[in-house]
PAFI-332865 format. One record per residue (C-alpha): residue in one letter; x, y, z. Coordinates in steps of 0.1 Angstrom, whole numbers, plus 5000, padded with zeros to 4 digits. Example, Ala and Ser with C-alpha at 12.3 -4.5 7.8 and 13.67 -1.06 7.14 Angstrom:
# residues 2
[pt 'a',[5123,4955,5078]]
[pt 's',[5137,4989,5071]]
# end
This chain:
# residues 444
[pt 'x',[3755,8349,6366]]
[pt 'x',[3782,8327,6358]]
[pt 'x',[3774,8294,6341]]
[pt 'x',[3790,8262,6363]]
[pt 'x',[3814,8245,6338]]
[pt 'x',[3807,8205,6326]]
[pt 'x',[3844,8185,6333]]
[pt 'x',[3862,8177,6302]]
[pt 'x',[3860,8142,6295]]
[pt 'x',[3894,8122,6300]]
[pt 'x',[3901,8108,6265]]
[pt 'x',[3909,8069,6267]]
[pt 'x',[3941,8070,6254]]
[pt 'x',[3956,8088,6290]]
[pt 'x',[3932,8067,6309]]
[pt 'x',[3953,8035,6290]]
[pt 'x',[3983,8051,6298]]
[pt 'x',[3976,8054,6334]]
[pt 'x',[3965,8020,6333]]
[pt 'x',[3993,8006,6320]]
[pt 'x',[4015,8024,6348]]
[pt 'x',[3995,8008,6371]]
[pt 'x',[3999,7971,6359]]
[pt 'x',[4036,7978,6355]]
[pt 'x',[4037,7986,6391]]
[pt 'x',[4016,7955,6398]]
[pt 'x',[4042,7934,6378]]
[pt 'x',[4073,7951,6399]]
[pt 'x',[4053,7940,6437]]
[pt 'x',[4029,7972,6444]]
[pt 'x',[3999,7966,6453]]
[pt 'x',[3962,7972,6433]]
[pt 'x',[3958,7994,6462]]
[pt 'x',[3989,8017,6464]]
[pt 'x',[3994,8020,6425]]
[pt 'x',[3957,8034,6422]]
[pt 'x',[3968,8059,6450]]
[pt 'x',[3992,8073,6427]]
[pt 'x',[3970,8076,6397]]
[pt 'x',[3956,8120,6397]]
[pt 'x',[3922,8120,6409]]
[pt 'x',[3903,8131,6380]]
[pt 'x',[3916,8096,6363]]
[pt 'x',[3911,8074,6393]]
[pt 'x',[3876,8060,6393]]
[pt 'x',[3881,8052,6354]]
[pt 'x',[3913,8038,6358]]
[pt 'x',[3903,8017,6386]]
[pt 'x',[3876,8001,6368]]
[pt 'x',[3899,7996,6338]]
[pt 'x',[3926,7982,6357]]
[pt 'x',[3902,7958,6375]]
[pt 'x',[3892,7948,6339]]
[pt 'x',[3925,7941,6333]]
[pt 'x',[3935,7923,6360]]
[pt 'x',[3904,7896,6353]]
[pt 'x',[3921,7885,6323]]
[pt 'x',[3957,7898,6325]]
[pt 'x',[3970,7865,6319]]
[pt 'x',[3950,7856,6286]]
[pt 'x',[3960,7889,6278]]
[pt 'x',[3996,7874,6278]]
[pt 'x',[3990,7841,6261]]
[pt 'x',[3979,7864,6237]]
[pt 'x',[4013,7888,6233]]
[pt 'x',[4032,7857,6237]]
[pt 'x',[4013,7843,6205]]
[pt 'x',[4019,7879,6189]]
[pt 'x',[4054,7883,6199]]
[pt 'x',[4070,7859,6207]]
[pt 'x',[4098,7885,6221]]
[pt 'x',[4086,7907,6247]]
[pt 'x',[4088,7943,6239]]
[pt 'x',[4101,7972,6266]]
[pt 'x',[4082,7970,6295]]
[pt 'x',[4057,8001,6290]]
[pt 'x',[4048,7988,6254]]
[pt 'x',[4044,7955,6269]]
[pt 'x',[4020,7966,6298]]
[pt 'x',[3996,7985,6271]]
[pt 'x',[3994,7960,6243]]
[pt 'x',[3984,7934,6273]]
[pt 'x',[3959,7961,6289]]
[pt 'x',[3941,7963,6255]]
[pt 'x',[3940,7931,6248]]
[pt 'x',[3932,7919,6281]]
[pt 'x',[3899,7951,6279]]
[pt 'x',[3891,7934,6240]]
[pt 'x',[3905,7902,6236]]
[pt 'x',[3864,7891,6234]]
[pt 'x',[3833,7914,6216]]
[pt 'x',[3807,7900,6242]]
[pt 'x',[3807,7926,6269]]
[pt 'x',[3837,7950,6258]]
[pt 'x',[3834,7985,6269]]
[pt 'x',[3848,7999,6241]]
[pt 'x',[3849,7988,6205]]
[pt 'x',[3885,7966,6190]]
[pt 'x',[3888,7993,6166]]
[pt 'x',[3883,8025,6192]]
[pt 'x',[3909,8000,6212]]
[pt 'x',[3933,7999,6188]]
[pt 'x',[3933,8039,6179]]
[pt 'x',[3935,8050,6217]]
[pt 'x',[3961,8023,6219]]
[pt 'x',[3983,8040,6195]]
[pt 'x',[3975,8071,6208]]
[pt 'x',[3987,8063,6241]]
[pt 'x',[4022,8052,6227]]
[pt 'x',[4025,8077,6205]]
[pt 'x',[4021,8106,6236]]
[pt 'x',[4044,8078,6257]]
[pt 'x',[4077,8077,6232]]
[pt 'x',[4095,8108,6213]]
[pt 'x',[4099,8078,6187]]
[pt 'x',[4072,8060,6165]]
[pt 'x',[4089,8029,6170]]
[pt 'x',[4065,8015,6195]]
[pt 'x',[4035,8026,6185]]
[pt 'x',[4039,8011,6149]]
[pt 'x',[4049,7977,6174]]
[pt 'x',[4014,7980,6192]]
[pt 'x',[3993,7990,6157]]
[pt 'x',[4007,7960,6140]]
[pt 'x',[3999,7933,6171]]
[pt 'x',[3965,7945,6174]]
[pt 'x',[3958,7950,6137]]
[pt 'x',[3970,7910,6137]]
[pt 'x',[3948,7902,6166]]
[pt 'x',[3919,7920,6151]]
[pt 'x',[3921,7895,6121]]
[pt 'x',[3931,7867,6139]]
[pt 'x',[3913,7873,6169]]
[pt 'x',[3890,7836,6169]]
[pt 'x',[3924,7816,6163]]
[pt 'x',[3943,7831,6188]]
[pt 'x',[3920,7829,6212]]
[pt 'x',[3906,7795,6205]]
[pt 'x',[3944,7789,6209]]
[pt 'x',[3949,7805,6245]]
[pt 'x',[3921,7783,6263]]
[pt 'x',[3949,7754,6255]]
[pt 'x',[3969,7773,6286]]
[pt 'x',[3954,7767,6321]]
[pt 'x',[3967,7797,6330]]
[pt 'x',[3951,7815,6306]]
[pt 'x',[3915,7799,6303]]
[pt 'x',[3918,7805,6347]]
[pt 'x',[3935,7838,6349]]
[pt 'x',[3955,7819,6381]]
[pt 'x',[3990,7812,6385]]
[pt 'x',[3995,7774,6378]]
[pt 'x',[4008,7769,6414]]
[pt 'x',[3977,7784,6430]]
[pt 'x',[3952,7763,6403]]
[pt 'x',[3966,7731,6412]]
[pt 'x',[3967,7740,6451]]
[pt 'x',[3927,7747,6448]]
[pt 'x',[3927,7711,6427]]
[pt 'x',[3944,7699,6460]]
[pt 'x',[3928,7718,6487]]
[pt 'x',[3890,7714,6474]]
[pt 'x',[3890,7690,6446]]
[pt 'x',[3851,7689,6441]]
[pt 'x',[3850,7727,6441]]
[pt 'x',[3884,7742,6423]]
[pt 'x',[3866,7756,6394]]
[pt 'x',[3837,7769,6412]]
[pt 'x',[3862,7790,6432]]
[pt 'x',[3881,7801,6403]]
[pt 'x',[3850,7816,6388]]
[pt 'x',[3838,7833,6416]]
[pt 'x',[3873,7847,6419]]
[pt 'x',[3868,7863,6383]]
[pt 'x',[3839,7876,6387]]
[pt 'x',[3823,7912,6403]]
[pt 'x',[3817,7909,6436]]
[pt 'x',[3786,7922,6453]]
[pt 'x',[3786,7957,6479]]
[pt 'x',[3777,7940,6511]]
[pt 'x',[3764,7967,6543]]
[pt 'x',[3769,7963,6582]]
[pt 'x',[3740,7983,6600]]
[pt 'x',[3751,7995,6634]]
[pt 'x',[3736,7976,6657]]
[pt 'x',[3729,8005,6678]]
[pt 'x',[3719,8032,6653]]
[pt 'x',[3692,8007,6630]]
[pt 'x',[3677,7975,6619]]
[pt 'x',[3686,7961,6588]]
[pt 'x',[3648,7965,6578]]
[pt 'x',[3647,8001,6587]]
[pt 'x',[3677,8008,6570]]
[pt 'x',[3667,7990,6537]]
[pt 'x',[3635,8014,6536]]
[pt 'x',[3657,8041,6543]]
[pt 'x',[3676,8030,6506]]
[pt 'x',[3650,8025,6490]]
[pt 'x',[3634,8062,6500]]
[pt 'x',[3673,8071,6484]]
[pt 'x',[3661,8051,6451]]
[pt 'x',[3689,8024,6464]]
[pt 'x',[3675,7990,6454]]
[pt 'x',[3688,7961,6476]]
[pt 'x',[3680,7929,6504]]
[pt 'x',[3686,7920,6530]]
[pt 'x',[3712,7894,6538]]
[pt 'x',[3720,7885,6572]]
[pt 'x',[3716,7897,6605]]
[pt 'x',[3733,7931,6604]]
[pt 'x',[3739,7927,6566]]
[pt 'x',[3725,7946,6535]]
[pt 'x',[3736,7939,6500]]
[pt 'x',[3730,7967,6470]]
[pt 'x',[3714,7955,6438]]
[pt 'x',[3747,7981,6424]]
[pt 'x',[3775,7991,6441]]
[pt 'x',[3772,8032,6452]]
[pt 'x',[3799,8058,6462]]
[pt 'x',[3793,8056,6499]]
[pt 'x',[3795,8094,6501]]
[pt 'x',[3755,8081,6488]]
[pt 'x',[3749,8063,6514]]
[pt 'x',[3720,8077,6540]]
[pt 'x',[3737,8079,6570]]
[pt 'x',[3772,8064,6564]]
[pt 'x',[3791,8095,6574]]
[pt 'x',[3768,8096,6605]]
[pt 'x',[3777,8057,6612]]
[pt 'x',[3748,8041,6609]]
[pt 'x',[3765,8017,6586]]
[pt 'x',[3799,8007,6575]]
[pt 'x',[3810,7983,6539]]
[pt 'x',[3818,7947,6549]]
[pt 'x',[3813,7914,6532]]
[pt 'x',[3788,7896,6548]]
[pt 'x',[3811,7864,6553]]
[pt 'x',[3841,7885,6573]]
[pt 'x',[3805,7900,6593]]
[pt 'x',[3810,7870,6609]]
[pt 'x',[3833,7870,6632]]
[pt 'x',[3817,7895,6661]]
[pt 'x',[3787,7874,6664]]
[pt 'x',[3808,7842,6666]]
[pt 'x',[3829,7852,6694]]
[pt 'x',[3805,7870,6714]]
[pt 'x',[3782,7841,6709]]
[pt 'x',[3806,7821,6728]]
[pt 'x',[3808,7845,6757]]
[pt 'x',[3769,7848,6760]]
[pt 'x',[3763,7834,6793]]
[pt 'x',[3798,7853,6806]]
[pt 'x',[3787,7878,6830]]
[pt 'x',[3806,7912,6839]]
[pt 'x',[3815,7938,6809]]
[pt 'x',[3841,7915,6787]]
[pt 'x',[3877,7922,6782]]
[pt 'x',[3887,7917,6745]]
[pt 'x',[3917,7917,6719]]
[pt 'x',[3911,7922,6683]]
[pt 'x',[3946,7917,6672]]
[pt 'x',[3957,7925,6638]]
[pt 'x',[3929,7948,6640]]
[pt 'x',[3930,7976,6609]]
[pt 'x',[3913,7990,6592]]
[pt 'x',[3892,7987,6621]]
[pt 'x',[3857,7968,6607]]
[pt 'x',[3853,7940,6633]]
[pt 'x',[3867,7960,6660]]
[pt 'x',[3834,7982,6652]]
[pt 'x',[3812,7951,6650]]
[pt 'x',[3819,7941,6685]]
[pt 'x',[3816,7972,6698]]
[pt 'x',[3780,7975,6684]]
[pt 'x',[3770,7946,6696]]
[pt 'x',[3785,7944,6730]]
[pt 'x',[3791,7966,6756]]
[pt 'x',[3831,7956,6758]]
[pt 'x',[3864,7967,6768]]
[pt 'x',[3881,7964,6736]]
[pt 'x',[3916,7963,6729]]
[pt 'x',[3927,7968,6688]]
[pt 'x',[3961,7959,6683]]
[pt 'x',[3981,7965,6649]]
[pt 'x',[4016,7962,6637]]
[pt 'x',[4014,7998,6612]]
[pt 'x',[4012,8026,6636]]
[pt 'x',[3995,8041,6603]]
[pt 'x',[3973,8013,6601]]
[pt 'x',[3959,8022,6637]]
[pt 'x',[3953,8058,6626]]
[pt 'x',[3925,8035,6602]]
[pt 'x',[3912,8019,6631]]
[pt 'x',[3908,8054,6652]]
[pt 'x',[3892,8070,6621]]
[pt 'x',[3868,8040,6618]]
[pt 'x',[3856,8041,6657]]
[pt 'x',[3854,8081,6651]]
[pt 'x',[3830,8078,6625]]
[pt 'x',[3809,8049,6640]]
[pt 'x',[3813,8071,6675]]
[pt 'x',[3827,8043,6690]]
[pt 'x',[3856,8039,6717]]
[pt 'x',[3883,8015,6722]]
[pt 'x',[3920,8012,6729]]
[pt 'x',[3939,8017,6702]]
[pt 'x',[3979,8004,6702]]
[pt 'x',[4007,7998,6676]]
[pt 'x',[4023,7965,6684]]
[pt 'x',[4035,7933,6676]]
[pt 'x',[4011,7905,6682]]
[pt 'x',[4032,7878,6680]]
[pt 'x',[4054,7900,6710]]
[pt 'x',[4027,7907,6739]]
[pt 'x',[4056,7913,6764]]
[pt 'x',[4058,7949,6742]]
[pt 'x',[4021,7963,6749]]
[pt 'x',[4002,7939,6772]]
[pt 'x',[3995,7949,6810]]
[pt 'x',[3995,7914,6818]]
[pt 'x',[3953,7909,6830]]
[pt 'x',[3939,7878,6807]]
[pt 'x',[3913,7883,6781]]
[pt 'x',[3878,7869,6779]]
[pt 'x',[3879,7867,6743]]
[pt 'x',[3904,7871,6713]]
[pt 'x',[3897,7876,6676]]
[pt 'x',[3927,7870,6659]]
[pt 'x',[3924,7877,6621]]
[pt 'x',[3953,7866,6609]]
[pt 'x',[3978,7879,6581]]
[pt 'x',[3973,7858,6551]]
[pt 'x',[3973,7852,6516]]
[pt 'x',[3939,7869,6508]]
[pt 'x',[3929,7841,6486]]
[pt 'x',[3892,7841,6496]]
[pt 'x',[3893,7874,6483]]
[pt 'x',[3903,7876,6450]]
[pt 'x',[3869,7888,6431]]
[pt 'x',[3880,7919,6456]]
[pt 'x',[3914,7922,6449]]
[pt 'x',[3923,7908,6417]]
[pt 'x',[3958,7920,6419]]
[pt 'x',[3962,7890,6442]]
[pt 'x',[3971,7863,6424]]
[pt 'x',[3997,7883,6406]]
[pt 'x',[4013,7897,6439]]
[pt 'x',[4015,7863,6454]]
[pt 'x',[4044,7835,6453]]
[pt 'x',[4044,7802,6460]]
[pt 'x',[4064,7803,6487]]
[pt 'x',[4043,7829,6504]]
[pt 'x',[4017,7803,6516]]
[pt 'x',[4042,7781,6537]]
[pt 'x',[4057,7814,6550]]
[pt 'x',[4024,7831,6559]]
[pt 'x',[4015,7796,6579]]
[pt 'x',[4045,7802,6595]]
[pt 'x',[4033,7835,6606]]
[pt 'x',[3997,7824,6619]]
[pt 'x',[4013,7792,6641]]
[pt 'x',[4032,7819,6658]]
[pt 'x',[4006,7841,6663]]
[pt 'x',[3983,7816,6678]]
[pt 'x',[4017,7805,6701]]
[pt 'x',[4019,7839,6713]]
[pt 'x',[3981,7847,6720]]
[pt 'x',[3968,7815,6735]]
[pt 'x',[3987,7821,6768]]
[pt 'x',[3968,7859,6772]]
[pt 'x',[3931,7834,6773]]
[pt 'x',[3915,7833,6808]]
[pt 'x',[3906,7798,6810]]
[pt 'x',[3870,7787,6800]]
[pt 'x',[3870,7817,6778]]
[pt 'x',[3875,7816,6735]]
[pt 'x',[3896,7826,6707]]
[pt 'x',[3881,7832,6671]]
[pt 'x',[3910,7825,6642]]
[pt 'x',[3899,7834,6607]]
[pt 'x',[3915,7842,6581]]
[pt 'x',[3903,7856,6540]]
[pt 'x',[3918,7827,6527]]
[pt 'x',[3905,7793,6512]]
[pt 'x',[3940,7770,6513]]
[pt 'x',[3936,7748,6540]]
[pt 'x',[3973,7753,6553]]
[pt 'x',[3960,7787,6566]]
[pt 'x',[3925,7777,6577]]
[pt 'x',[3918,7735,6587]]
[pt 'x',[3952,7722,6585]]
[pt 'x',[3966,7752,6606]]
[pt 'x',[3938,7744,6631]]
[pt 'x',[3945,7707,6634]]
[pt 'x',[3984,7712,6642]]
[pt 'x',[3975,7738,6669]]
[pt 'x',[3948,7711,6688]]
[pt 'x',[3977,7686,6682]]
[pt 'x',[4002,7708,6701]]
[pt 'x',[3977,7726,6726]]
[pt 'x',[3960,7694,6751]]
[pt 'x',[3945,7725,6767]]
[pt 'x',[3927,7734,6739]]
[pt 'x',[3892,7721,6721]]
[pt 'x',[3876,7733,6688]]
[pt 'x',[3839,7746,6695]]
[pt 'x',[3812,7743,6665]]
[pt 'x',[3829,7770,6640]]
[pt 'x',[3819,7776,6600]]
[pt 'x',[3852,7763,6588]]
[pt 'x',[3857,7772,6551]]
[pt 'x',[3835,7800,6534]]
[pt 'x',[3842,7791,6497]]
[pt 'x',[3835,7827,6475]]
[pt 'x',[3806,7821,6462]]
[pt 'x',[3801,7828,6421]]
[pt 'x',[3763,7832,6408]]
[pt 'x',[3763,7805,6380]]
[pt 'x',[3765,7779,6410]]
[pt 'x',[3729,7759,6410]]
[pt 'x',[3742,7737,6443]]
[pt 'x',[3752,7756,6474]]
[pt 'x',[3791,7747,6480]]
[pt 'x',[3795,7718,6510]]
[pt 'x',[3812,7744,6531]]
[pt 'x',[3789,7775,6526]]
[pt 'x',[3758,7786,6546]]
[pt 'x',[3748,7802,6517]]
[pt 'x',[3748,7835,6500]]
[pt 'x',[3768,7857,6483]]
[pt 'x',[3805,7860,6501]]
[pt 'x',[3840,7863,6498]]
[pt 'x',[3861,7828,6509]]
[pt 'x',[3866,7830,6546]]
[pt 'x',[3876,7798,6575]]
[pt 'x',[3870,7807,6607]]
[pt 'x',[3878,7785,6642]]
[pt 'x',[3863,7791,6673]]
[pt 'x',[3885,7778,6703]]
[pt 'x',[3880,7772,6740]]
[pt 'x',[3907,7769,6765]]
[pt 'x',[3897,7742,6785]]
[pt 'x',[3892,7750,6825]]
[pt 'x',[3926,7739,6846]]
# end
């Protein structure tokens, strides 16, 4: 009988090298997302985690190789000296130890050139920063930047946009967010499925109406019953948005005709189909994207027409018959949730915010006219700037007579733990930033 073999444990020094690669790709305009696609799959859920890591204090991490060198090295050399500082730049809570840093670290550059050149670079800034680590750091909280780990345009936008709760926001952004379930509607309660979790040795609570949050995150391969659809991941702010607009449409009577446009990966789409019994239509730009969608509704066992299109351009896939209800979750700068995708802050220019304004204006242009009248529209967006969320709203009712704002949440602020005073906009809990606007198209 053949004995089953134990993996061979990835040494550090290729999981920093494939970190690295990934923060470089970061730094040229990939995504988090797409550069961890490219990473082999033994490496991934390591290199994931580091670069996560990384990315929650990649610029301190800077400051620091700024006060090291004051000339920047090539950029591979640059991209691991800031990856291990950014992973050891403080003892409390370091995975690894400086010194196991530092050796791994030369490692890395040593398997990386043919030449010595930068690895006797990397050994000599670390060695510094290993005897000069208090000063140095003491040093960096000087720099905004680095003390926030935020661009300085997006810090003083927050100072702008939510002057009482900036900081808060930052901090939340920083930190781990929690693994928030949807239960299907139609499969399970949220109280049957949290004894079915806790059978699996899964501790969590429960958190809203269809939402479950784990004490740890899990693969979701250990899920009970995800691949059967009896649940699907999703943050309990952006589990939202279903209830909201069917709420409105509660005392409509017939089966509803809705459009979830901008629709991938396909998560509300799902949530209104488990709550409602609803002709749904889930538009998306990315044919590829709708492929995301399909593979979501095949797993929940749910139906719905799925087409690639430009919302902004409904003379391209629309048949013409008005909607009873339209979720339009808009493209945007994903600023509410950064604690999810730290790459964010890094990917994003200033400029983007005016631009992506741009982008939701039109998009509420185009759609509005496709609203039966008396019946709603639900904008949100994962953003907390108010030129994507209030602001956006206020210069659409200024422009649209026909138009009223119903009761709506407004702006979800991400919440961070440390917080002892729930945030003015919040309901409460433990969410990713979100604003959401619920409209009615007044009758005649």
């Amino acid at each position: 009988m053949s004995q089953q073999s134990t993996p061979t444990p990835v040494p550090l020094w290729r999981q920093l090298q494939a970190t690295s690669a990934v923060l470089m790709a970061v730094r040229g305009g990939v995504s988090g997302t797409a550069a961890l696609a490219q990473v082999e799959p033994a490496l991934r859920p390591a290199v994931q985690a580091l670069t996560f890591q990384v990315l929650r204090s990649l610029a301190r991490a800077e400051n620091l190789r700024r006060q090291l060198a004051a000339r920047a090295p090539p950029a591979q050399a640059d991209a691991l000296l800031c990856v291990v500082l950014a992973l050891g730049w403080r003892e409390e809570g370091a995975s690894y130890t400086a010194f196991t840093l530092v050796n791994q670290a030369v490692e890395a550059a040593k398997r990386h050139s043919p030449t010595l050149a930068q690895a006797g670079f990397i050994n000599g800034c670390l060695r510094r920063f290993l005897r000069e680590r208090e000063t140095l750091v003491a040093k960096s909280e000087a720099d905004p930047v680095a003390a926030w780990n935020h661009p300085a345009w997006w810090i003083k936008r927050l100072k702008n946009d939510h002057p009482a709760n900036w900081q808060d926001i930052l901090r939340a952004d920083n930190s781990h967010p929690p693994m928030t379930l949807r239960v299907n509607a139609r499969r399970a309660s949220p109280q049957a499925y949290l004894e079915q979790l806790q059978t699996a040795g899964i501790s969590a609570r429960v958190v809203g109406p269809q939402a479950v949050q784990l004490e740890q995150p899990v693969p979701v391969t250990g899920l009970p019953g995800f691949a059967q659809g009896v649940v699907s991941v999703q943050d309990s702010a952006a589990q939202m948005a279903a209830p909201l607009l069917l709420g409105a449409m509660a005392g409509d009577s017939g089966r509803p005709r809705i459009l979830d446009a901008c629709a991938a990966p396909g998560g509300k789409t799902a949530h209104l189909l488990e709550l409602c019994d609803a002709d749904v239509l889930a538009l998306d730009l990315d044919p590829q994207r709708c492929d995301r969608i399909r593979e979501t509704l095949a797993r929940l066992q749910l139906s719905a027409s799925v087409v690639a299109g430009d919302a902004a351009q409904p003379a391209g896939w629309w048949d013409g018959q008005p909607f009873d209800g339209i979720l339009l979750d808009a493209p945007c700068t994903a600023s509410g949730i950064v604690r999810r995708h730290p790459d964010v802050p890094w990917l994003r220019r200033v400029t983007d915010v005016d631009q992506l304004a741009r982008v939701q204006a039109r998009l509420l242009a185009s759609l509005w006219p496709l609203l039966k009248s008396g019946a709603r529209l639900l904008y949100c967006t994962c953003s907390v700037f108010r030129s994507e969320g209030r602001q956006q709203i206020e210069t659409f009712l200024a422009h649209n007579t026909d138009a009223r704002l119903l009761p709506s949440p407004g702006h979800l602020l991400p919440y961070f733990k440390a917080n002892s005073v729930a945030l003015p906009d919040n309901r409460g809990g433990d969410h990713d930033g979100f604003f959401y606007a619920l409209l009615e198209k007044r009758p005649g």
